[in-house]
C-alpha atoms as one frame of an Amber mdcrd trajectory, in Angstrom:
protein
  90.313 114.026 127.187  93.122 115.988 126.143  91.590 118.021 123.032  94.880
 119.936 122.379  95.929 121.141 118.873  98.882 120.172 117.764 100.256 123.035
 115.506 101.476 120.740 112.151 103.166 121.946 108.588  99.842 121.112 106.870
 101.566 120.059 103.609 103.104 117.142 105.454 100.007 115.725 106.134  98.832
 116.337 102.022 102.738 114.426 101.260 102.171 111.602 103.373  98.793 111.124
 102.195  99.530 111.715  98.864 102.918 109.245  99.411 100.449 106.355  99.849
  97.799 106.893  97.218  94.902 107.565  99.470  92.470 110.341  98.209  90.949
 112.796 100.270  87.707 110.870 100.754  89.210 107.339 102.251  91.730 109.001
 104.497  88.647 110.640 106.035  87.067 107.660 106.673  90.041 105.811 107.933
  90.699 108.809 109.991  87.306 109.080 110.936  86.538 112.552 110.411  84.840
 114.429 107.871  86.152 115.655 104.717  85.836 119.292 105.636  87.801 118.483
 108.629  90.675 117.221 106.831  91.190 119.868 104.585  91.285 121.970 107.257
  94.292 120.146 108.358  95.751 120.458 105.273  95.077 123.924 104.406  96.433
 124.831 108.234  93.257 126.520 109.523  92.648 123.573 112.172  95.336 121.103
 113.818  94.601 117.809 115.142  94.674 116.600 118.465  97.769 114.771 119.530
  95.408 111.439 119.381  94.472 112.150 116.252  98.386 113.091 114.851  98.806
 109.574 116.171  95.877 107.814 114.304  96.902 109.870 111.561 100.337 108.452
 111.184  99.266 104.982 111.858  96.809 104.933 108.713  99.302 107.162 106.549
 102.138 104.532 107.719 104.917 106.864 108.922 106.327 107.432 112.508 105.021
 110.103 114.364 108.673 112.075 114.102 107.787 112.305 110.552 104.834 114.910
 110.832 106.218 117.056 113.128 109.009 117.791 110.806 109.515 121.459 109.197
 109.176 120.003 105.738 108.151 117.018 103.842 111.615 114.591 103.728 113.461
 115.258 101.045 115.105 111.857 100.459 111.658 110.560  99.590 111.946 109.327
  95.774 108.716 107.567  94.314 109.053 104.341  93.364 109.990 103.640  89.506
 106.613 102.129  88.273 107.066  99.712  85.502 103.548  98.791  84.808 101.670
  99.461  81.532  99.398 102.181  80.729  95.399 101.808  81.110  93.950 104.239
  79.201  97.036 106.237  78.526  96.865 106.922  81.917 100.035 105.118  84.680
  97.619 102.799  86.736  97.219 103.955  90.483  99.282 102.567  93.234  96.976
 101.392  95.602  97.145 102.196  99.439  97.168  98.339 100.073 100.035  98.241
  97.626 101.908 101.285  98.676 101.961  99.474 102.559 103.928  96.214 101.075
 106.135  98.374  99.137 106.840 100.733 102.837 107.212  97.038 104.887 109.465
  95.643 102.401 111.837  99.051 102.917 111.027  98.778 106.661 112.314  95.373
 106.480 115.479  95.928 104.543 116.189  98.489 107.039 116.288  95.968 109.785
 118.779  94.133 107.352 120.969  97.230 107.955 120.481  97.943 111.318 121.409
  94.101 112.131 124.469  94.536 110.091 125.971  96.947 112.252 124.482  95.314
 115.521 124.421  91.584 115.116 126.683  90.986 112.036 126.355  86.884 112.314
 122.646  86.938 112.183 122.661  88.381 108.651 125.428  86.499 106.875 127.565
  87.577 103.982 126.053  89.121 100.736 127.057  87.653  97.159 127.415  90.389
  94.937 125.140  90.616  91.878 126.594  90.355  88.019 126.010  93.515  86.395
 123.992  93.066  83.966 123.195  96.272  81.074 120.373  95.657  78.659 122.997
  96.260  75.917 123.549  92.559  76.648 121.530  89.294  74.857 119.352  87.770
  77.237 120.663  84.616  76.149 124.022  85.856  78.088 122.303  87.727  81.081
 120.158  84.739  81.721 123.261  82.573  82.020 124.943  84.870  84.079 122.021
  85.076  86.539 121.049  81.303  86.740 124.933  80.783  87.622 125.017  83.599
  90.662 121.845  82.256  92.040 123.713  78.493  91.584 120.867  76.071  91.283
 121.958  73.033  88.734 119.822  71.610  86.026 119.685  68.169  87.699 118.357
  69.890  90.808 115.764  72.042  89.057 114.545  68.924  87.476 114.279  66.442
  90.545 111.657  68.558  92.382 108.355  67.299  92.501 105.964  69.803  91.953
 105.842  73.810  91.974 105.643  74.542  95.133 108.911  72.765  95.979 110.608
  74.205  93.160 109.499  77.758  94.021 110.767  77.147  97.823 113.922  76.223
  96.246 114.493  79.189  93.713 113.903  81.440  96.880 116.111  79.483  99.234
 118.495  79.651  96.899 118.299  83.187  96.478 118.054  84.446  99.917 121.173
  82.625 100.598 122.872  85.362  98.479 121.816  87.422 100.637 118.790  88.907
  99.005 115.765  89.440 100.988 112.647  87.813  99.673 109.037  88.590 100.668
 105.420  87.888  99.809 103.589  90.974  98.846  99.532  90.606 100.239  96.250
  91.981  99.763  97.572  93.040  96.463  95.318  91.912  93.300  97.635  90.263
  90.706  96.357  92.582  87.940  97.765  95.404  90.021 101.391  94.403  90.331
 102.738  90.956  90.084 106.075  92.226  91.838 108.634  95.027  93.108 112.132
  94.985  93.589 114.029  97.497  95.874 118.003  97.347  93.646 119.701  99.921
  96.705 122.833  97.354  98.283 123.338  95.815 100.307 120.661  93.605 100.642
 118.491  94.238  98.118 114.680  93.110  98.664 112.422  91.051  95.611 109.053
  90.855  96.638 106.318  88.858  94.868 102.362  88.657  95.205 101.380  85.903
  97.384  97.901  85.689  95.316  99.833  84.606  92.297  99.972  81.185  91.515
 103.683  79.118  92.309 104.902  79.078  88.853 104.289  82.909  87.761 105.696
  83.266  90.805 109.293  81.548  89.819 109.228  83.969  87.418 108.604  87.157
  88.879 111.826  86.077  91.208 114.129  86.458  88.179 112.060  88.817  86.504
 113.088  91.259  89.933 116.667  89.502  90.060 116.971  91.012  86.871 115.806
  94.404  87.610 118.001  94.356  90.833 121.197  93.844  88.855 120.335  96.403
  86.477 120.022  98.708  89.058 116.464  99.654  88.087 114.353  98.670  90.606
 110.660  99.207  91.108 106.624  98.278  90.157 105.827  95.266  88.311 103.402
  93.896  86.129 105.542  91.486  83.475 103.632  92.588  80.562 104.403  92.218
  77.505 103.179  95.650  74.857 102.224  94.358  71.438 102.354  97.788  70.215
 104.326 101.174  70.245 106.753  99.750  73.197 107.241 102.335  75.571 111.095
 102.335  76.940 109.895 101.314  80.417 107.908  98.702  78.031 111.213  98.044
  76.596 112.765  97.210  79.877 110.339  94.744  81.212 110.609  92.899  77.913
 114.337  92.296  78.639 113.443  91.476  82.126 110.856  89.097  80.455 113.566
  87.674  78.230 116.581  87.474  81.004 114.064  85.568  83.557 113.312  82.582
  81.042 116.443  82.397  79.974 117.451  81.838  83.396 114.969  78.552  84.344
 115.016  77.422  80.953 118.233  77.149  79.863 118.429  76.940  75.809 120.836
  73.550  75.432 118.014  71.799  77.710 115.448  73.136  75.852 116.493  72.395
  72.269 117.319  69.411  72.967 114.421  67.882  74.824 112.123  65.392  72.810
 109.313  67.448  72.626 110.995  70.518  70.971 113.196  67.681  68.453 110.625
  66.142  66.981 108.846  69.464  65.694 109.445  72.062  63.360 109.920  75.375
  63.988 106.845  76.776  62.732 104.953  74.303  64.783 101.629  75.551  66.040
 102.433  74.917  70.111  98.707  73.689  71.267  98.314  74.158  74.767  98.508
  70.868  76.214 101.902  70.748  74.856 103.333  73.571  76.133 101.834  72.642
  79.610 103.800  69.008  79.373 107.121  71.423  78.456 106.503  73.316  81.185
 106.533  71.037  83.705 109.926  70.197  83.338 110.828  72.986  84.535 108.101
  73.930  86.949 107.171  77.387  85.353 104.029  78.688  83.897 102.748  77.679
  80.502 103.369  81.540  79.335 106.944  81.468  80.115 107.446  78.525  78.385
 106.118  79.945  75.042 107.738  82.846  75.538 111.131  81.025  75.664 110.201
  79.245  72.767 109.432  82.957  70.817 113.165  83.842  72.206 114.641  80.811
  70.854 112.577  81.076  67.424 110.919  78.079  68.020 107.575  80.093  68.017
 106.601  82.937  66.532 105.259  86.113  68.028 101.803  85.663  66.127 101.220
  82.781  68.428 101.963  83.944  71.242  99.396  86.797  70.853  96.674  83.971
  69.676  97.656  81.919  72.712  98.234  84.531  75.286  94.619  85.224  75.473
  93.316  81.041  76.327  96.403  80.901  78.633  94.859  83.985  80.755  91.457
  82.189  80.937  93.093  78.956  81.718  95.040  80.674  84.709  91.963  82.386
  85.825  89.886  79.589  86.255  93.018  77.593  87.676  93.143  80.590  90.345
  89.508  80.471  91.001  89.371  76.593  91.160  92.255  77.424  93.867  90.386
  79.793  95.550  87.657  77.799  95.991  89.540  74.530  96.982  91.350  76.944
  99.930  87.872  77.665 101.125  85.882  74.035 101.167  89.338  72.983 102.819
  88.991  73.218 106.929  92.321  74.222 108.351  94.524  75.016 105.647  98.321
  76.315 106.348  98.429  78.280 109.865  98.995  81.529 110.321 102.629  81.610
 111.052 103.220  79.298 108.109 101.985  82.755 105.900 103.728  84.668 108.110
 107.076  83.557 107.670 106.518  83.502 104.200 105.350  86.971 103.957 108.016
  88.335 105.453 110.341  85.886 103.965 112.532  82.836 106.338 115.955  84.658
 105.989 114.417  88.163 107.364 112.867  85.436 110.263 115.674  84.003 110.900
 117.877  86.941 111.469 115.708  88.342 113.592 115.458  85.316 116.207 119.682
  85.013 115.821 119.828  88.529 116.947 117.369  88.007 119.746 119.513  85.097
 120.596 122.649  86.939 120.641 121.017  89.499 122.629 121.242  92.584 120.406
 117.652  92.999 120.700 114.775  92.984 122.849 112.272  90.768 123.172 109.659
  93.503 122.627 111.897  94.416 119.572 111.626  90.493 118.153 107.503  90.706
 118.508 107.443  94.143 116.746 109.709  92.617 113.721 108.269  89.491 112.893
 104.816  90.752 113.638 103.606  88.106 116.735 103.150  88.124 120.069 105.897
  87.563 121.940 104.694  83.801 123.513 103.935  82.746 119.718 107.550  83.087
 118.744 107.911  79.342 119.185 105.262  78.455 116.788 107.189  80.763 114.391
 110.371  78.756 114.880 108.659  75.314 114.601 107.476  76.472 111.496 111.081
  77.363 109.639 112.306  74.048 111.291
């Protein structure tokens, strides 16, 4: 056994730790050595083995090359994190969390590469409007729902929500936008990220959240990608003392459900006619308004706040019973998914993890021979043999 020392900057190994949000105590135990140990590392008074430098940039997610550097990278900029405040305090990004975030640049960066190597496999990119938050939402939604080119009389011939959340992200990827499932993420923690840098710009949405919230996380990040501003994502709304990064989400808020529910539809559906506009919205109404448009019962009322066809006060009063509604509709999901044998394979979730136009770029440019095969397994994740089940899947 080769029991080497490897001699290391030790504050690389406290930046890439630190770069993932693991404490000292888990990346000992994913390491598996003791805590002494590792701050040993860190402090400089002990190296690790070249096995261990290995291990070590396997569970801290960064290539080898990395850690032998002089210094910690420079370019390295921490995500923007747009989620609210828990006890005054930002709210920890998780390891689990911190891994999507790293695969979704990883796979963005493949987007690049391919664009220099394989050109065809990628397609062309559809510039974003530029949206400002000096704008009304009214207008920014508009703008938005037009670039990403779905029609009314499309939105409203899908079936159900999972349909018309395969189409928003169809639609959307053909811009040239990569889309991907974030996992092993708790909704709570972050309902989204968006990575703005072009081309190819990357919206990513938790897989754990259910089909409609997920619609609007899409435009929520859309939003936040053609402001420029891209980063963490919870889609809360702050009842009090807005912070500006509070501020910012609310516009996001506003531009999203201004986007899948135009205003003209809206206000002039039956429902919304034949009531006034102090009408107490009970929930089985707004649940019958939001299925017209396939989005969650809390983006509906908020589009009715935006259009003043609700006030703020119930929205607060409602927000609350819509959250334990969604809960149980989550759990009652949950537990369907388990008593169900079977259930969607695994290169069904795989594909959309990682998204069908990041899949399908990847096989073109295996076809056209700009990559290896061993490079085609490493992208999408599979063995090599269990590529065909992959493409029977996006067929």
């Amino acid at each position: 056994m080769n029991t080497t020392r490897i001699a290391i900057e030790p504050k690389l190994l406290v930046w890439a730790r630190q770069a993932i949000g693991m404490s000292e105590k888990t990346a000992a135990q994913r390491l598996g050595i003791s805590e002494s140990t590792l701050h040993k590392w860190e402090s400089g008074t002990l190296g690790p083995t070249i096995k261990q430098l290995r291990k070590t940039a396997s569970v801290y997610r960064v290539p080898l090359a990395v850690l032998l550097l002089p210094e910690p990278p420079t370019t390295y900029q921490p995500i923007r994190d747009y989620r609210r405040l828990v006890d005054g305090q930002n709210t920890p990004v998780s390891p689990a969390l911190h891994a999507e975030l790293r695969r979704a640049e990883s796979q963005r960066e493949v987007f690049l590469e391919f664009s220099v190597l394989a050109p065809d496999s990628v397609g062309d990119t559809s510039p974003l409007p530029k949206l400002t938050t000096d704008m009304s939402p009214e207008e920014a939604g508009r703008l938005l729902r037009t670039y990403v080119g779905v029609s009314l009389q499309t939105q409203h011939s899908w079936r159900n929500h999972n349909e018309a959340l395969n189409g928003w992200v169809d639609a959307v990827e053909r811009k040239g936008i990569l889309v991907v499932h974030i996992t092993r993420v708790p909704v709570d923690e972050a309902r989204g990220l968006s990575i703005s840098e072009l081309p190819f710009p990357v919206v990513g949405i938790n897989g754990a959240d259910g089909p409609r919230p997920r619609v609007f996380t899409l435009f929520h990040e859309l939003t936040h990608i053609a402001l420029n501003v891209g980063g963490l994502c919870d889609l809360h709304e702050s009842k009090h003392n807005p912070r500006e990064v509070d501020r910012l989400e609310h516009f996001c808020n506003a531009v999203a459900v201004a986007a899948v529910v135009p205003s003209d539809d809206l206000l002039t559906s039956e429902p919304v006619t034949r009531r006034s506009d102090n009408h107490l919205w009970s929930i089985d109404e707004l649940k019958v308004l939001a299925d017209r448009y396939m989005i969650s019962t809390e983006a509906l009322l908020l589009r009715l706040v935006s259009l003043k066809k609700a006030s703020w006060d119930l929205y607060w009063h409602r927000k609350q019973e819509i959250e334990l509604s969604y809960k149980h509709a989550l759990e009652e999901r949950k537990r369907r998914q388990q008593d169900t044998p079977g259930g969607p394979s695994y290169f069904r979730i795989q594909a959309r993890n990682i998204g069908h136009a990041y899949t399908h770029a990847v096989l073109d440019a295996y076809r056209s021979h700009s990559i290896s095969s061993l490079d085609v397994a490493d992208y999408l994740h599979v063995k090599y043999d269990q590529i065909p089940k992959l493409e029977r899947v996006l067929r």
